[in-house]
N, C-alpha and C positions, 0 to 999 in steps of 0.2 A: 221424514220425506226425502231429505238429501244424504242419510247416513244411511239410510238402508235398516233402520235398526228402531226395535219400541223403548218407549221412553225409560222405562225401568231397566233395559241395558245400560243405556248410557246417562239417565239422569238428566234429559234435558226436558224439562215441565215449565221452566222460566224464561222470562226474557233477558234474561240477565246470567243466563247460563249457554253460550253459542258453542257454533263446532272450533273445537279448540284444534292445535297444532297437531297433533297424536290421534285424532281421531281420521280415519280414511273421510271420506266425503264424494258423491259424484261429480261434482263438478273439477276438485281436483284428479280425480282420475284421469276423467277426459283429457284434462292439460297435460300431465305426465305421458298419456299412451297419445299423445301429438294431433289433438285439436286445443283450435283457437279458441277460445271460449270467452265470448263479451258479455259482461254484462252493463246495460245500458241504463244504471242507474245505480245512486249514492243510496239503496235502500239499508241497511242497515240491519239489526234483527236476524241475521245470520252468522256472520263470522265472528270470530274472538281474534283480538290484537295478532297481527300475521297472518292469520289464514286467508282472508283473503288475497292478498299476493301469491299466497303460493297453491291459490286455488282457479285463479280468473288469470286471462290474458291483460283485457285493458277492462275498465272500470269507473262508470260517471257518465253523465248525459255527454249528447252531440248536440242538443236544441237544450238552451237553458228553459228552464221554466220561472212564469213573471209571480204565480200563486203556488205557494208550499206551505201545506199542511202541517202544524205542528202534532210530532208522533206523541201518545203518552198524553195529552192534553195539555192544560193552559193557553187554548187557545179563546180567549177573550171572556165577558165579568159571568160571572156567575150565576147563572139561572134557574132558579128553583121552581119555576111555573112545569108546566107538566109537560110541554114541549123541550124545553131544554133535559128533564131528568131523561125523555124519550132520546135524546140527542138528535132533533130535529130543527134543522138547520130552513128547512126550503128552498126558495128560489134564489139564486143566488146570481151576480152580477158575470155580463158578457164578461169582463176581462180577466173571472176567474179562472174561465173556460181553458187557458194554456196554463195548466195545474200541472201536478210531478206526473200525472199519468197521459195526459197528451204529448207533454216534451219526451215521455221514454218511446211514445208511438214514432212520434215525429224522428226522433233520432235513430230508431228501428228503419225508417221508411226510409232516412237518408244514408243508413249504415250497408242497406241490403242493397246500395247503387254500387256500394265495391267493397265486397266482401273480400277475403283472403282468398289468392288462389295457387298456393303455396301447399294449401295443408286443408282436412275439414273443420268445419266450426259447427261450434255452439251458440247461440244467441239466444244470452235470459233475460225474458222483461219481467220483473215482479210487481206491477202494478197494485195498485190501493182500493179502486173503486172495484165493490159498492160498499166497502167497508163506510161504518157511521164515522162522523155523524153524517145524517139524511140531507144530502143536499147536494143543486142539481141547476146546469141555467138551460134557458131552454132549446131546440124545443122539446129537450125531453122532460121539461118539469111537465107541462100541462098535457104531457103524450097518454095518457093513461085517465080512463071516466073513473074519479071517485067515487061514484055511486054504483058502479061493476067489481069494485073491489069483493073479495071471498073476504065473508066474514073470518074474522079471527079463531081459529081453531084452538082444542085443549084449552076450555074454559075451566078457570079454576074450580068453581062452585059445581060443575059438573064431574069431577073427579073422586076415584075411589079406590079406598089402600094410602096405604103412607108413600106419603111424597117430601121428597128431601127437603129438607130445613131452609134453605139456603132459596129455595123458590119462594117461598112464603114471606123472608126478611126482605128481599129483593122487592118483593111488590111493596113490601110494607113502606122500606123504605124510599123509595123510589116514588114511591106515593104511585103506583100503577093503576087503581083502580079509579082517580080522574079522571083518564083517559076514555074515552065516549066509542061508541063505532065508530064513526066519522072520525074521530082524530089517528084512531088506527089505519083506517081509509088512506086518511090524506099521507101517512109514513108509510103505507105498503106501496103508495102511487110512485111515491118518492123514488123510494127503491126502485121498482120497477124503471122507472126512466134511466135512474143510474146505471143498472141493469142492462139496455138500449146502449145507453153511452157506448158502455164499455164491449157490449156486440159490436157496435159501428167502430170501433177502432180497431179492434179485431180482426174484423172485416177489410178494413184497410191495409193490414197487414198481409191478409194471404190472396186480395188482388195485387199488391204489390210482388207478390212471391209468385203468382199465375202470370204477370207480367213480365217479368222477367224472366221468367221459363225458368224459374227455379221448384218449382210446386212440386213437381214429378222426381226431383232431383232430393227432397228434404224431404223432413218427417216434422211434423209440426204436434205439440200437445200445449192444451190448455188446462190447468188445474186450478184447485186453490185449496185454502189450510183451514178453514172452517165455515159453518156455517153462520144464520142470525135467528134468533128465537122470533122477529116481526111479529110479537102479539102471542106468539104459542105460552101458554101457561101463562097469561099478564106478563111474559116477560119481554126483554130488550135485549138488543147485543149479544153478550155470552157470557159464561159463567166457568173457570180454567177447569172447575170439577163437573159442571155440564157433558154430560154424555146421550143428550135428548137427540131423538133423529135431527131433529133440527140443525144441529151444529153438525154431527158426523157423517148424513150421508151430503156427499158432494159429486159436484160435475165434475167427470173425465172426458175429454177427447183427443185423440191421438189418429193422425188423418197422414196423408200424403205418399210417398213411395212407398211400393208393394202392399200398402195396407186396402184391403177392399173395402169400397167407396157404400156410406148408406146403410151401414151396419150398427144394430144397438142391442147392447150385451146386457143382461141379468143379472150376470157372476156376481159372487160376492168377494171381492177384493178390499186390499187396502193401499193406504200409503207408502208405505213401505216394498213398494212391488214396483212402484215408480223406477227405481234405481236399477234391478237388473234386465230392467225392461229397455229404459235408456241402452243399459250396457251390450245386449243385443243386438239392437238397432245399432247404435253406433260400431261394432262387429270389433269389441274391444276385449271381448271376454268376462268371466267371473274370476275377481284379483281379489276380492279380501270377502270376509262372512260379512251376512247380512240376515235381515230376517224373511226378504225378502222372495216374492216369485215370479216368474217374468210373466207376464201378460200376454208373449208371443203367440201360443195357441191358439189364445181365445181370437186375439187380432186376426192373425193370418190365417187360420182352420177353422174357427167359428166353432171351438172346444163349448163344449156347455157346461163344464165345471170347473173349476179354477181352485177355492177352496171356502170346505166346508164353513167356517166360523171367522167373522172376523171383529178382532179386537178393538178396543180403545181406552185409555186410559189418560189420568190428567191427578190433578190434587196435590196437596201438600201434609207430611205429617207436622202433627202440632207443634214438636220439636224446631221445626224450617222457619216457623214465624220469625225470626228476626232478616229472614233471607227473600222474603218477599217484597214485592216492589209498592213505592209509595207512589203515588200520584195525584195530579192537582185536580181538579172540575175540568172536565166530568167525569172523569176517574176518581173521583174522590172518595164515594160513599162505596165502591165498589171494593178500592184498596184498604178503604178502612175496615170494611167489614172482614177482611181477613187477616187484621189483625186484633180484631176485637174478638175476633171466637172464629179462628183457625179450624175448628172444627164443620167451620159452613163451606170450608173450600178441602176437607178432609182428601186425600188418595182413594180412586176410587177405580174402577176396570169395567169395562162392558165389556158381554159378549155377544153377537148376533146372528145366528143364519137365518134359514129361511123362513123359517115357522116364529120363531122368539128373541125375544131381545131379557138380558139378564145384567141388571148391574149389581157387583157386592161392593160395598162403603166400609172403610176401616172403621169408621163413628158412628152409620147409622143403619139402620135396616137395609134389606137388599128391595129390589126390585122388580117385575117379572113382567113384560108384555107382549101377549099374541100379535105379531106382526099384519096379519092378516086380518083380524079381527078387529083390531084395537090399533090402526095406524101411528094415531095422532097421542097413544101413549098416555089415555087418559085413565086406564084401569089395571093398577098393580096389582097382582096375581099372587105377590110373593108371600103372602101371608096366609094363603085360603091352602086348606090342606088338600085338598086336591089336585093340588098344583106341586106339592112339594116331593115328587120324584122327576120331574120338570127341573124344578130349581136346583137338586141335588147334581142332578146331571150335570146340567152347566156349568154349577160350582166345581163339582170335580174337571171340566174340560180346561175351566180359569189356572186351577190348579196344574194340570197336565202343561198346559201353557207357557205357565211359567216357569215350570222346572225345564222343559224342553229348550227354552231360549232366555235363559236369565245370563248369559255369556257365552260366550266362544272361545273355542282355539283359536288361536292366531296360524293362519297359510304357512307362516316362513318358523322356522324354527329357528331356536338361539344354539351357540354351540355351550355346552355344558362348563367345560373349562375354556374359556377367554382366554385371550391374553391380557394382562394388565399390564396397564405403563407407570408399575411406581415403583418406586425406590424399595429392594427388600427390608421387610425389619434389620436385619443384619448392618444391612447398609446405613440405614439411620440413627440406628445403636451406637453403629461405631463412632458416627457424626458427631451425636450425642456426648458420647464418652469423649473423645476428644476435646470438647467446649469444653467439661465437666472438669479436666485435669488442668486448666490454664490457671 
């Protein structure tokens, strides 16, 4: 997302793998080609030791927050009833409400009373919600009729063709299929408020940006980094080799100066298109490879193709298991399960345009579904031989794919012969010898 690059260039599939010093980054560009760049919050989950400094202006709230979420879990006893393996929280108390993601609004809202006006700026909020666990105070808990919720889609027992191992454990263990309609109900309402929430502060942002007669003057984007299974497949949360729509397609919006107001694009994009798109807009150029493509077309010309296929990938080889991350409840059975059989969270690659979605798994069969036909990804194709100059194709594009962008040249060259600043052999010999004859 902020490197410009897929994770099999640079290897970053963990949390515990961030952009290190040597890699480029967008955020540090900005700072280098002289924008201020705030970030208004201790999120964490990005940088490796330095890089942040030498990527952000300034760094950490302006409005402290009184409720912080502990990341990674252990946050309180252990509940094994079907709501807790759901990570469902509920209603939760008035005084949580000034949590880490209100104090980054609040400090956004009192940061854009006086910006720098020295130079242009950045201003990144990384906000949490609706990420689980499910929980919400009101009045967005009780905003949403439980009894209008959409039933749960991608019912397991209604599925056909092999489907990856790791769904199956997941329910098993997780015990998912205690879960009632109604208790899916009451998690999807959940959501949805948090959902609300996080509109209305949103909201609160770009009246604050209309208010100050900055709106016209900025370019605003809202993303995020995955999605939530809410019931698809019995499952929860997400799963790091998950490649189900569910987790991959996500909301973009990207709104304000010169972009035309009311517009909603098809294209098939990715993440990675984020960064030379910023770099555009920001009118800073293209300085290092990426895998990226800028999005400008489609925004400003209202292009109707952008690019054919697009990727995703996530997984670990078997090998990696001592490098994966441990975790307390509720993270517990999830971390454990990959270290138990590394193979449930194997390397795996999507690929998607408009007609099909194809995933190949290092460990286990491949996968193949009619986009159009079969949304919700309940009927693998990949096995049925009718199918298999379909999956051939794809396969070979996966392949194309990766040889195409499995690295770069570097923009700047090295000069062949350096200068070195040592001491000649000669020189040290003679040192040498000299000690030697005392």
């Amino acid at each position: 997302m902020f490197t410009g690059t897929y994770p099999h260039v640079s290897g970053h599939r963990s949390l515990e793998n961030l952009i290190k010093p040597w890699e480029p980054n967008m955020f540090r560009s900005l700072k280098e080609h002289g924008y201020h760049v705030a970030c208004l919050a201790p999120r964490g989950d990005t940088f490796a030791p330095t890089v942040t400094e030498l990527s952000v202006t300034e760094y950490g709230f302006l409005e402290t927050p009184e409720f912080v979420p502990k990341f990674g879990g252990g946050g309180g006893e252990k509940d094994e009833s079907i709501w807790g393996r759901l990570f469902y929280k509920g209603l939760r108390n008035p005084h949580e409400a000034l949590d880490y993601d209100e104090a980054v609004v609040r400090s956004a809202l009192t940061w854009l009373e006086c910006p720098p006006d020295d130079k242009p700026w950045v201003l990144f909020m990384p906000l949490l919600f609706p990420h689980c666990p499910f929980q919400v105070e009101e009045p967005y808990f009780s905003m949403y009729d439980r009894s209008k919720m959409e039933p749960v889609v991608s019912k397991p027992n209604e599925k056909t063709g092999y489907e990856p191992r790791y769904m199956k454990t997941i329910r098993e263990q997780y015990g998912t299929a205690r879960a009632t309609p109604e208790i899916w109900a009451e998690i999807k309402a959940t959501y949805y408020g948090m959902i609300t929430r996080l509109d209305d502060q949103f909201g609160r942002i770009i009246n604050k940006l209309d208010d100050l007669h900055l709106w016209e003057d900025t370019v605003t984007m809202f993303f995020t980094d995955h999605g939530e299974y809410l019931g698809d497949h019995g499952l929860i949360e997400k799963w790091p080799s998950g490649l189900s729509d569910s987790l991959t397609h996500e909301p973009l919006f990207i709104a304000g100066a010169g972009i035309p107001a009311g517009k909603v694009s098809e294209v098939i994009c990715e993440m990675v298109d984020l960064v030379p798109t910023v770099f555009e807009i920001a009118g800073i150029g293209e300085h290092f490879p990426h895998n990226g493509t800028t999005l400008i077309p489609t925004l400003i010309h209202g292009a109707i193709h952008h690019k054919q296929f697009a990727f995703s990938e996530g997984g670990f080889l078997t090998n990696e298991e001592p490098l994966l991350e441990q975790a307390p409840y509720p993270y517990d059975i999830k971390a454990g399960l990959q270290h138990e059989d590394t193979t449930l969270v194997g390397k795996a690659i999507s690929i998607r345009n408009e007609q099909w979605t194809y995933v190949y798994r290092l460990y286990e069969p491949a996968e193949l579904y009619h986009r159009q036909k079969d949304p919700h990804e309940m009927h693998n194709l990949a096995a049925e031989p009718e199918y298999t100059s379909v999956a051939n194709m794809l396969q070979a594009e996966i392949f194309r794919w990766l040889v195409a962008g499995s690295d770069f040249l570097p923009w700047s060259k090295d000069a062949r012969f350096p200068k070195v600043d040592l001491k000649s052999p000669r020189e040290q010999f003679e040192e040498r010898l000299s000690q030697c004859s005392r």
